[in-house]
C-alpha positions in Angstrom: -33.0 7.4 39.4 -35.7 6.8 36.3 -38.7 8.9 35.7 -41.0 8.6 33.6 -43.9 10.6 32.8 -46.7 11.1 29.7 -46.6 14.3 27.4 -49.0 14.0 24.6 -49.6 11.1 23.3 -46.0 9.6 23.7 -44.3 8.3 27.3 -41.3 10.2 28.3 -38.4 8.2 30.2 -35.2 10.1 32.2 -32.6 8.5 34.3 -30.2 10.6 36.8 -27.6 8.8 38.0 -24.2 10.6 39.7 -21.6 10.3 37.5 -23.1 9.7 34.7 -24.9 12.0 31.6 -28.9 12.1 32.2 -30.4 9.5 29.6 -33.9 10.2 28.0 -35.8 8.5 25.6 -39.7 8.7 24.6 -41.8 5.5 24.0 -45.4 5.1 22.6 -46.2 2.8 25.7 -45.6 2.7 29.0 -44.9 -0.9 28.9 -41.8 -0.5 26.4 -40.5 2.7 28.7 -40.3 0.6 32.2 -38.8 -2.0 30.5 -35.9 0.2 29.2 -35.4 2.6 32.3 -35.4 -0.7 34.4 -32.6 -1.9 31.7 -30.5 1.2 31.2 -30.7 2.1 35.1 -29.4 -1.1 36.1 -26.2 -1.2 33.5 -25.7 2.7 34.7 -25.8 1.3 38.9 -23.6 -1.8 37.5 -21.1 0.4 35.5 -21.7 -1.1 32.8 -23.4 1.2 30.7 -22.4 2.5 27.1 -23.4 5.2 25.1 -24.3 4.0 21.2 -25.6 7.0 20.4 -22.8 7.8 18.7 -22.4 4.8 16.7 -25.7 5.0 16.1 -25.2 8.8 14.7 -22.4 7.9 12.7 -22.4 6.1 9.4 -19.2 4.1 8.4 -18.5 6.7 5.2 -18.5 9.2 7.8 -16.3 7.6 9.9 -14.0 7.4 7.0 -14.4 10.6 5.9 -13.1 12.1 8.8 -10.3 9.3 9.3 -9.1 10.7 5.9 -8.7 14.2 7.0 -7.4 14.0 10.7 -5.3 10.3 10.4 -4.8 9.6 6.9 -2.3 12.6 6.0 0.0 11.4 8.7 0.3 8.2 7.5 3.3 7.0 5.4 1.2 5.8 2.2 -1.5 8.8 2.9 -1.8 9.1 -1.0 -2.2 5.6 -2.2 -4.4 5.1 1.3 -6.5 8.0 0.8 -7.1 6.6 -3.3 -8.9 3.5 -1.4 -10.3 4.7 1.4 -12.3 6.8 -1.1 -13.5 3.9 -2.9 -14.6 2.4 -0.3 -16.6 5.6 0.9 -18.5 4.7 -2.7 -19.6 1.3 -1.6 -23.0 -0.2 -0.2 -21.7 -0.7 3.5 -20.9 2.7 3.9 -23.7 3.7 3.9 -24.6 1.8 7.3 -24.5 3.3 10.9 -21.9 1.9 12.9 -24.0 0.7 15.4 -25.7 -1.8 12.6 -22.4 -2.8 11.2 -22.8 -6.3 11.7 -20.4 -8.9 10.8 -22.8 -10.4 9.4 -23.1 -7.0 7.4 -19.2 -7.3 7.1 -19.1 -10.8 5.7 -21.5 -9.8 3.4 -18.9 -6.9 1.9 -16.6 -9.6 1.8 -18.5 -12.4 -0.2 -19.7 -9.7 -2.5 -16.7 -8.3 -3.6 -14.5 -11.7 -3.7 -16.9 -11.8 -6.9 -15.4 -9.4 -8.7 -12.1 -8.4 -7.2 -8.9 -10.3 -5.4 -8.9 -11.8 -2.2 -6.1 -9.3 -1.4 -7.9 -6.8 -2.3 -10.7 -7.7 0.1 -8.1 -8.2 3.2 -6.7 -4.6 2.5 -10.7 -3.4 2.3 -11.0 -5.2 5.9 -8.2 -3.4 7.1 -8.6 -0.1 6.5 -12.9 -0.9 7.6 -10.5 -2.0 11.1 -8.5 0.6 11.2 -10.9 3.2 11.1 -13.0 1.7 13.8 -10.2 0.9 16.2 -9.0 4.6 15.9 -12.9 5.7 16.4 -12.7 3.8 19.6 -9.1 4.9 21.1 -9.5 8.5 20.2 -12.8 9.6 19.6 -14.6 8.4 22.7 -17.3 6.2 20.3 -18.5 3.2 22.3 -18.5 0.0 19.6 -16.9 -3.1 18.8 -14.6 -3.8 15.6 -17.0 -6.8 13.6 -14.2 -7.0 11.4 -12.4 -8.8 14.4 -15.4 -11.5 14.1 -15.6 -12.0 10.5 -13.2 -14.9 8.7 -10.5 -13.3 6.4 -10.0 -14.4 2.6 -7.2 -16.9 2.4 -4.1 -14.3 1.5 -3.2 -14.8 -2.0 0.2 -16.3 -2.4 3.3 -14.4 -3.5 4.0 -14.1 -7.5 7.1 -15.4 -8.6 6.8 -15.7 -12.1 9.4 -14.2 -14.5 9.2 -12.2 -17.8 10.8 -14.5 -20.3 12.6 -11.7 -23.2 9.7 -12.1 -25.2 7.4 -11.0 -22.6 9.7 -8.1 -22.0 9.5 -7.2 -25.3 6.0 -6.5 -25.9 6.0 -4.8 -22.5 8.3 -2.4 -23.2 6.5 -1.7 -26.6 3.5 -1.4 -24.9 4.9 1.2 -22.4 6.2 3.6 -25.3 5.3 7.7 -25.0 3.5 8.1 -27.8 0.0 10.0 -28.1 -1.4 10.5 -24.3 0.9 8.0 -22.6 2.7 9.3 -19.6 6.1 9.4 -20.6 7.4 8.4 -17.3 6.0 5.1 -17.2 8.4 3.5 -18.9 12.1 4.6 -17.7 10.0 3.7 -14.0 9.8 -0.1 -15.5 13.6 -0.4 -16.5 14.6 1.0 -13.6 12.4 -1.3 -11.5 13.9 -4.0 -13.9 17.6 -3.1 -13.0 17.5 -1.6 -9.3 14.4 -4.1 -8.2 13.2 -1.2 -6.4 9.6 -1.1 -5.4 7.6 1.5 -7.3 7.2 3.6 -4.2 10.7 3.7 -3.7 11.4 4.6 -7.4 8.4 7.2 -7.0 10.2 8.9 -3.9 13.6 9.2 -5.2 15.3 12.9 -5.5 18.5 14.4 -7.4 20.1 14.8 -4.1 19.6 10.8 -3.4 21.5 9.5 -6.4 25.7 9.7 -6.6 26.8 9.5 -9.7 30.5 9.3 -8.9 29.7 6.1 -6.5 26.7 4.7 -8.7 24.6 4.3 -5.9 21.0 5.7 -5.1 19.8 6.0 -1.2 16.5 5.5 -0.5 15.0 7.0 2.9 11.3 5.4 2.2 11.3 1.8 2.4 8.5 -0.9 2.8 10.2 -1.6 5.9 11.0 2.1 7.4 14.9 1.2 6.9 17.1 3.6 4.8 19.5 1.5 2.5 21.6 2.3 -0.3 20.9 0.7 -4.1 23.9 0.1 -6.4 23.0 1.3 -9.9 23.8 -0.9 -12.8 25.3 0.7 -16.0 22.0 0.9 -18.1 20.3 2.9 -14.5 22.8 5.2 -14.9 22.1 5.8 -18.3 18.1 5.6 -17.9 18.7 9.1 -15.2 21.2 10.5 -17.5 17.7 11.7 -19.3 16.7 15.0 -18.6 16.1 15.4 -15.0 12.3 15.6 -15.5 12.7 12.1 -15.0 13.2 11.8 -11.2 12.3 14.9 -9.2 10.4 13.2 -5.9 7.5 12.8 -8.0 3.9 13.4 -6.5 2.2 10.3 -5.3 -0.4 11.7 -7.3 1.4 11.3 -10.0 2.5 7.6 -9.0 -1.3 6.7 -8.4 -1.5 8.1 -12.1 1.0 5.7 -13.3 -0.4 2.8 -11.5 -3.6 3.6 -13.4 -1.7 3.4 -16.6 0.3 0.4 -15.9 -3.1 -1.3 -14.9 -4.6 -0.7 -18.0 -2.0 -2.0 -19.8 -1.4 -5.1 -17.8 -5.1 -6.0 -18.4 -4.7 -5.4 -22.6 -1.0 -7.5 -22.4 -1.5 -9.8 -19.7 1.5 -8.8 -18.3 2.7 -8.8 -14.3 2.5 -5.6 -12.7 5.6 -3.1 -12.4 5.9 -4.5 -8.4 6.4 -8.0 -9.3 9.3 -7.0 -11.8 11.4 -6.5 -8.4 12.0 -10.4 -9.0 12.8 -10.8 -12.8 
């Protein structure tokens, strides 16, 4: 049961209850230490007691930090996941406990960044904020609730389905030439997204051994989905891999992350659709 007595100049409070950890806590009154023995004894008798002290401990970049080393690497996009989970590490709300992560702190991430970045962007920010937190809770014993679960999502942007017209091509593929610093890569991965309407990860993951040159058919084992299938290759594929093999080797995601840096900057300079939505021209 609670007792509490005075050291110093400071009121010292500790519950014993079977079955559970021996709570203490110090108070500068005597007032504020009944009132929370009679509180916490009574949700400890109920069994209905929780231990924030963890979440209290615990700031959200933390909790992200070590989601990226023990979760991340297991996951199928741990590259392109890790990229963003950094960024958000960099952010204003990580810096809060977990216990004060609010959703009104939440929708406050959320209305501040719709101002400068893509509702979509904002969901997938939510998500992995979710994800962490859910994990926390199933694996690592730390007593909190998810405020993502509480906090309205952005309206999900809607599907491009715009095509390049040949003119639009054009200066894209001009754009895209290796010359000075550009990485050479970047543009045989755009024609080959133009004539296989692969999705970048897909092109990014492809090996030697997955391409038949007899059959003109490339396999890919990596899929948005999780389901193998096999890709006919057009003429002009064929002759894009006939290159020196440099070309497709199961490239590093590192390396694809590097490209999707390049491509960004030169979508923003051209105004041009990103290599994912050329899966539909």
């Amino acid at each position: 049961m609670a007792s509490i007595q005075k050291r110093k100049d400071v009121w010292q409070v500790r519950i014993r209850v079977k079955g559970y950890p021996t709570l203490s806590k110090s108070f500068n009154n005597q007032r504020s230490a009944k009132v929370w023995a009679t509180e916490k004894e009574n949700e400890l008798l109920r069994g209905v007691y929780q231990d924030d002290s963890s979440a209290k401990a615990i700031t959200l970049g933390q909790l992200i930090e070590r989601y990226l080393r023990e979760v991340t690497p297991m996951m199928k996009g741990a590259h392109e996941d890790g990229y963003r989970l950094r960024a958000l590490q960099r952010m204003a709300i990580s810096k809060h406990s977990l216990f004060s992560l609010t959703p009104a702190v939440v929708a406050r991430h959320r209305d501040h960044r719709l101002k400068s970045v893509a509702a979509g962007t904002v969901i997938r920010e939510l998500a992995y904020i979710s994800s962490a937190i859910n994990h926390a809770r199933r694996e690592w014993g730390i007593n909190l609730s998810n405020p993502v679960q509480m906090v309205r999502k952005p309206p999900s942007p809607e599907g491009r389905n715009r095509l390049l017209n040949p003119q639009e091509l054009e200066r894209l593929l001009q754009e895209l030439s290796p010359t000075g610093k550009r990485n050479h890569l970047t543009k045989p991965v755009v024609l080959l997204a133009l004539e296989t309407a692969m999705r970048r990860g897909e092109l990014l993951s492809l090996r030697w051994e997955h391409i038949d040159f007899d059959r003109r058919t490339a396999h890919l084992f990596e899929t948005k989905n999780g389901v193998s299938r096999t890709v006919p290759l057009s003429t002009e594929a064929v002759q894009i891999w006939a290159c020196p093999r440099f070309c497709v080797n199961g490239l590093m995601a590192g390396n694809c992350l590097h490209l999707q840096r390049k491509r960004n900057d030169r979508k923003q300079r051209t105004h041009r659709p990103p290599v994912g939505g050329l899966q539909k021209t």
